[in-house]
N, C-alpha and C positions, 0 to 999 in steps of 0.2 A: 416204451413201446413206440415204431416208430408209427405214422399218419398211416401210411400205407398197411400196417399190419393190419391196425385198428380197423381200416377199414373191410379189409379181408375177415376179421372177427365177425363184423356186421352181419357182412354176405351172408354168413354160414346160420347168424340167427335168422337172421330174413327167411332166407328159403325153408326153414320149418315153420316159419308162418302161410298155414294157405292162403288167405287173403292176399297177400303178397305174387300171388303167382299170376295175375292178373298180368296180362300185356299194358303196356302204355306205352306214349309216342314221347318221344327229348327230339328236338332239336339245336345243333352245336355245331360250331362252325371250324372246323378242319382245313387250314392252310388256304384260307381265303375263302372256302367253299363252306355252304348251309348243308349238312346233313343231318337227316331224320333216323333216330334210333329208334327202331320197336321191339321193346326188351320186357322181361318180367319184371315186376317193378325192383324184386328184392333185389335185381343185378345192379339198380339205381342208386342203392344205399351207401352214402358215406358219412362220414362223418359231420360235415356238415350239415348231411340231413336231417340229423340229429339233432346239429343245436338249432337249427331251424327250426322243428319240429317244438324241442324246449322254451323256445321263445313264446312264439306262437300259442302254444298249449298253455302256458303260465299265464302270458294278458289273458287270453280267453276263459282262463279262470280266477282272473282278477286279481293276479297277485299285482301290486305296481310298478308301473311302467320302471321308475326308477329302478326298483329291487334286480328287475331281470336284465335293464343295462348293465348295471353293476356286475353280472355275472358273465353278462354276453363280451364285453368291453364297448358299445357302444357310446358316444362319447352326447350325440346330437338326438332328441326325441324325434327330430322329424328325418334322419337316419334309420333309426329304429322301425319309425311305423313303414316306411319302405321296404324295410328289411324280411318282417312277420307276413306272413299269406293272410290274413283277414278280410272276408269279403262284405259287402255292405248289410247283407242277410247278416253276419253273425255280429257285426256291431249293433245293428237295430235287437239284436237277440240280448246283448251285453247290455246294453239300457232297457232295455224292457226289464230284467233280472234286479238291475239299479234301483229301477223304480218300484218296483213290489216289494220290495225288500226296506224298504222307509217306512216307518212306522205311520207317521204322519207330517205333514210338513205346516207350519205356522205360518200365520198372513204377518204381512209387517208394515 
Protein backbone atom coordinates (compact mmCIF):
# COMPACT_ATOMS: atom_id res chain seq x y z
CA UNK A 1 0.00 0.00 0.00
CA UNK A 2 1.52 3.04 -1.18
CA UNK A 3 2.14 6.24 1.95
CA UNK A 4 -0.35 8.26 0.08
CA UNK A 5 -3.19 5.58 0.04
CA UNK A 6 -2.72 4.82 3.59
CA UNK A 7 -3.12 8.01 4.22
CA UNK A 8 -6.27 8.65 2.34
CA UNK A 9 -7.53 5.28 4.40
CA UNK A 10 -7.07 7.53 7.54
CA UNK A 11 -9.04 10.35 6.30
CA UNK A 12 -12.10 8.25 5.75
CA UNK A 13 -11.80 6.74 9.50
CA UNK A 14 -11.14 10.29 10.85
CA UNK A 15 -14.19 11.86 9.56
CA UNK A 16 -16.45 9.12 11.19
CA UNK A 17 -15.02 10.13 14.26
CA UNK A 18 -17.08 13.24 15.58
CA UNK A 19 -14.55 14.42 17.80
CA UNK A 20 -12.52 14.86 14.84
CA UNK A 21 -14.48 17.51 13.16
CA UNK A 22 -13.44 20.09 15.41
CA UNK A 23 -11.51 22.97 13.45
CA UNK A 24 -7.91 23.51 14.22
CA UNK A 25 -5.15 25.84 12.95
CA UNK A 26 -1.39 24.22 11.04
CA UNK A 27 0.77 26.40 10.02
CA UNK A 28 3.43 25.52 7.06
CA UNK A 29 5.48 27.03 5.01
CA UNK A 30 4.68 27.01 1.09
CA UNK A 31 7.50 28.36 -1.25
CA UNK A 32 9.02 30.49 1.19
CA UNK A 33 5.86 31.85 2.53
CA UNK A 34 4.07 30.96 6.35
CA UNK A 35 0.56 29.91 5.76
CA UNK A 36 -2.03 29.07 8.27
CA UNK A 37 -4.37 26.09 7.64
CA UNK A 38 -7.94 26.00 9.44
CA UNK A 39 -9.08 22.64 8.60
CA UNK A 40 -11.01 19.87 10.51
CA UNK A 41 -8.73 17.98 12.18
CA UNK A 42 -9.62 14.56 10.63
CA UNK A 43 -8.40 16.50 7.12
CA UNK A 44 -4.81 16.55 9.31
CA UNK A 45 -4.38 12.92 9.63
CA UNK A 46 -1.51 10.98 8.30
CA UNK A 47 0.30 8.66 8.85
CA UNK A 48 2.71 10.05 10.64
CA UNK A 49 0.26 11.14 12.90
CA UNK A 50 -0.10 8.05 13.76
CA UNK A 51 3.11 6.98 14.71
CA UNK A 52 3.29 10.02 16.59
CA UNK A 53 0.46 9.52 18.27
CA UNK A 54 1.93 5.62 18.95
CA UNK A 55 4.84 6.89 20.55
CA UNK A 56 3.49 9.18 22.51
CA UNK A 57 0.66 7.16 23.74
CA UNK A 58 3.08 4.11 24.58
CA UNK A 59 5.70 6.37 27.03
CA UNK A 60 2.59 7.75 28.55
CA UNK A 61 1.64 4.55 29.33
CA UNK A 62 4.86 3.45 30.43
CA UNK A 63 5.79 1.03 28.11
CA UNK A 64 9.87 1.74 27.87
CA UNK A 65 11.59 4.29 26.25
CA UNK A 66 13.62 1.80 24.63
CA UNK A 67 10.92 -0.85 23.50
CA UNK A 68 9.03 2.03 21.57
CA UNK A 69 12.46 3.21 19.84
CA UNK A 70 12.82 -0.06 18.78
CA UNK A 71 9.59 0.12 16.91
CA UNK A 72 9.84 3.83 15.93
CA UNK A 73 13.46 3.43 14.50
CA UNK A 74 14.79 6.04 16.77
CA UNK A 75 18.25 5.61 17.11
CA UNK A 76 19.07 8.68 20.05
CA UNK A 77 16.75 8.93 23.56
CA UNK A 78 17.13 12.60 23.37
CA UNK A 79 15.80 12.41 19.66
CA UNK A 80 13.10 10.55 20.82
CA UNK A 81 11.99 12.67 23.71
CA UNK A 82 11.89 15.61 21.13
CA UNK A 83 10.03 13.62 18.80
CA UNK A 84 6.75 12.51 21.41
CA UNK A 85 4.27 15.75 22.34
CA UNK A 86 4.56 15.37 26.12
CA UNK A 87 3.86 18.23 28.12
CA UNK A 88 5.41 18.95 31.62
CA UNK A 89 1.62 18.36 33.36
CA UNK A 90 1.68 14.74 32.03
CA UNK A 91 5.31 13.99 33.09
CA UNK A 92 4.62 15.30 36.68
CA UNK A 93 1.37 13.07 36.02
CA UNK A 94 3.86 9.98 34.90
CA UNK A 95 5.80 10.14 38.37
CA UNK A 96 3.20 10.94 40.43
CA UNK A 97 1.82 7.25 38.93
CA UNK A 98 5.63 5.98 39.62
CA UNK A 99 5.49 6.79 42.82
CA UNK A 100 2.19 5.37 44.13
CA UNK A 101 2.79 2.47 42.62
CA UNK A 102 6.06 1.51 45.05
CA UNK A 103 5.16 -0.54 47.54
CA UNK A 104 7.54 1.02 49.82
CA UNK A 105 11.07 2.24 49.43
CA UNK A 106 13.98 1.17 52.08
CA UNK A 107 16.46 3.65 53.85
CA UNK A 108 20.02 2.67 53.24
Amino acid sequence: ISNQKMNDYLKEIGRMVPDLHERTSKSITKGGLKVSMNSPKWEMITSHTARRSFATNEYLAGTPTITIMAITGHRTEKAFMKYIKVTPREHARLLGQRWSNRQSLKAV
